[in-house]
N, C-alpha and C positions, 0 to 999 in steps of 0.2 A: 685324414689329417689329424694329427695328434696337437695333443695340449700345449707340446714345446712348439709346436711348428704355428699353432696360433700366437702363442705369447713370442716368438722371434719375428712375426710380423709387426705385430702389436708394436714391440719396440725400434723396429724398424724406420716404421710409418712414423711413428708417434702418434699413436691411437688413441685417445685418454677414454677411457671406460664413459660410456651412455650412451644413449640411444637414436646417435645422428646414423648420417648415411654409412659412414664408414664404419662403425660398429656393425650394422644391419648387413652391408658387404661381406665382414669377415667372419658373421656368424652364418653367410647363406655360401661363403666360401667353404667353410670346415664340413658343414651339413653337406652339401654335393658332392666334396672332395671324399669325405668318407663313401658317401654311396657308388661314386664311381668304383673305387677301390673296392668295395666287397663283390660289385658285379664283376668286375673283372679278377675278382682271387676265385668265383664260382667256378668249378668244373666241370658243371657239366653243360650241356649248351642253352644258353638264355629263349625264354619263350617270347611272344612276340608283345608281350604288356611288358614283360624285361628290359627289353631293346629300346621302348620306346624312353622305357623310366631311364634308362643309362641315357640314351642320348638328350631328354630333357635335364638332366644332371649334369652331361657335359657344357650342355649350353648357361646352365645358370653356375655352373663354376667356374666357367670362363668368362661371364659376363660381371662379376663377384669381382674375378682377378685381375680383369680391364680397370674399374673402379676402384681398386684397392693401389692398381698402378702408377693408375693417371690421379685421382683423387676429386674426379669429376662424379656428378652425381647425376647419371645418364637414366637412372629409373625414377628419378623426382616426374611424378604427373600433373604438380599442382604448376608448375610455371608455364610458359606459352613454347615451350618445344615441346612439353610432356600435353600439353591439351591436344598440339596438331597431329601428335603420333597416335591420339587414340581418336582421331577427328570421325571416322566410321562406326567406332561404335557407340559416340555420343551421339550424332545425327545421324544414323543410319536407320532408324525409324520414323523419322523426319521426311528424309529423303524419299522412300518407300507411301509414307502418306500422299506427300506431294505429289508423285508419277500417278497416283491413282486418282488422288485428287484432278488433278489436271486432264490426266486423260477422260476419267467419267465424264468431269464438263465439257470439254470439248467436241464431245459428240453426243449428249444429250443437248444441250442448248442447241443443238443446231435442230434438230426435232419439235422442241419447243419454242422455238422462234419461227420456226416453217423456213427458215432459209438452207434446209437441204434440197428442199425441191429447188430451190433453186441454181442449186449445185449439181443438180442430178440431170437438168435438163441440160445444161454445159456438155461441150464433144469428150468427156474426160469421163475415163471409168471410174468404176468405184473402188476398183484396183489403186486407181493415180489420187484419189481422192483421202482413203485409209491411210496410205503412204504418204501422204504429207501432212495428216493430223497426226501418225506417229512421229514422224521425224522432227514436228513440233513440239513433241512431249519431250524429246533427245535433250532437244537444244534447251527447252526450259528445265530440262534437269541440271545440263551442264550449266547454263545460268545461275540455278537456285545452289547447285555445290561450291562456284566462284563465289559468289553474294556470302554465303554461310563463312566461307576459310576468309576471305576480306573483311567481311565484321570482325571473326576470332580474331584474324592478326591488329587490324587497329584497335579493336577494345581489351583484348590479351596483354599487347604492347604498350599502351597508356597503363595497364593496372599491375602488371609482371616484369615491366621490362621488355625489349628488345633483345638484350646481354643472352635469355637462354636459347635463342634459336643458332648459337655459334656453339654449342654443346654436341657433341657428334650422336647420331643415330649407330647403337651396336646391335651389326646382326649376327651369327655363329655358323659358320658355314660346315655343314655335317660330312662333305665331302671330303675337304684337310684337318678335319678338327681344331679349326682357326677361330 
């Protein structure tokens, strides 16, 4: 992408120079847009770190040109659609504590309360017994993940708004180059 082809956007859009989203788009548009094109002017055949750099290129300069199009600002992380799309990698340590948390208690207390013998003496293997303190652990995971995204959305939504969960999720489908 050449310097007319950014300044014919520029005045297209009506861009005014700084450092909002849309600046940020059409500088991450010309950067991709370039690298596509030199992978693709290459001759000889791309190696497999190539490939991958072209198609992460593809996706963030088609992701750049959805933004530059629409005028929506679909990579903001700080509002409550940008907190729910990164929701696993904020509590997904959380999460992970919790299953361990949970499951160690659940089967050491019962050791030190003495009330497995009391379970043990029951017509019920230890087979049917394991398998319902896991499927315990399932459920209070699914539990603690609802509880987690229900807190973000009412305390997100009182302090962000509601307004950005109507902002579309963009994904780059590598198969049409869409």
């Amino acid at each position: 992408m050449s310097i007319v082809g950014v300044a014919k956007i520029r005045v297209e859009k009506d861009i005014k120079y700084g450092s909002d989203y849309m600046n940020e788009a059409l500088e991450s548009y010309r950067v991709y847009a370039k690298n596509v094109i030199n992978y693709e002017n290459q001759e000889q055949e791309l190696k497999y770190e190539e490939k991958q750099e072209l198609s992460k290129s593809f996706k963030k300069m088609e992701t750049s040109k959805y933004v530059l199009q629409t005028g929506q600002d679909i990579e903001n992380g700080t509002n409550l659609g940008g907190i729910l799309k990164s929701f696993y990698s904020e509590y997904g340590l959380f999460i992970i504590v919790m299953r361990i948390m949970v499951a160690g208690t659940i089967v050491s207390e019962e050791f030190n309360k003495g009330t497995i013998k009391l379970l043990l003496v029951k017509p019920y293997s230890r087979y049917k017994i394991l398998l319902s303190k896991f499927l315990t652990i399932l459920i209070m995971i699914v539990f603690s993940i609802l509880v987690v995204i229900g807190m973000e959305l009412l305390v997100g939504g009182i302090l962000f708004g509601f307004d950005s969960l109507s902002i579309p999720v963009v994904e780059y489908n590598f198969n049409t180059n869409t």
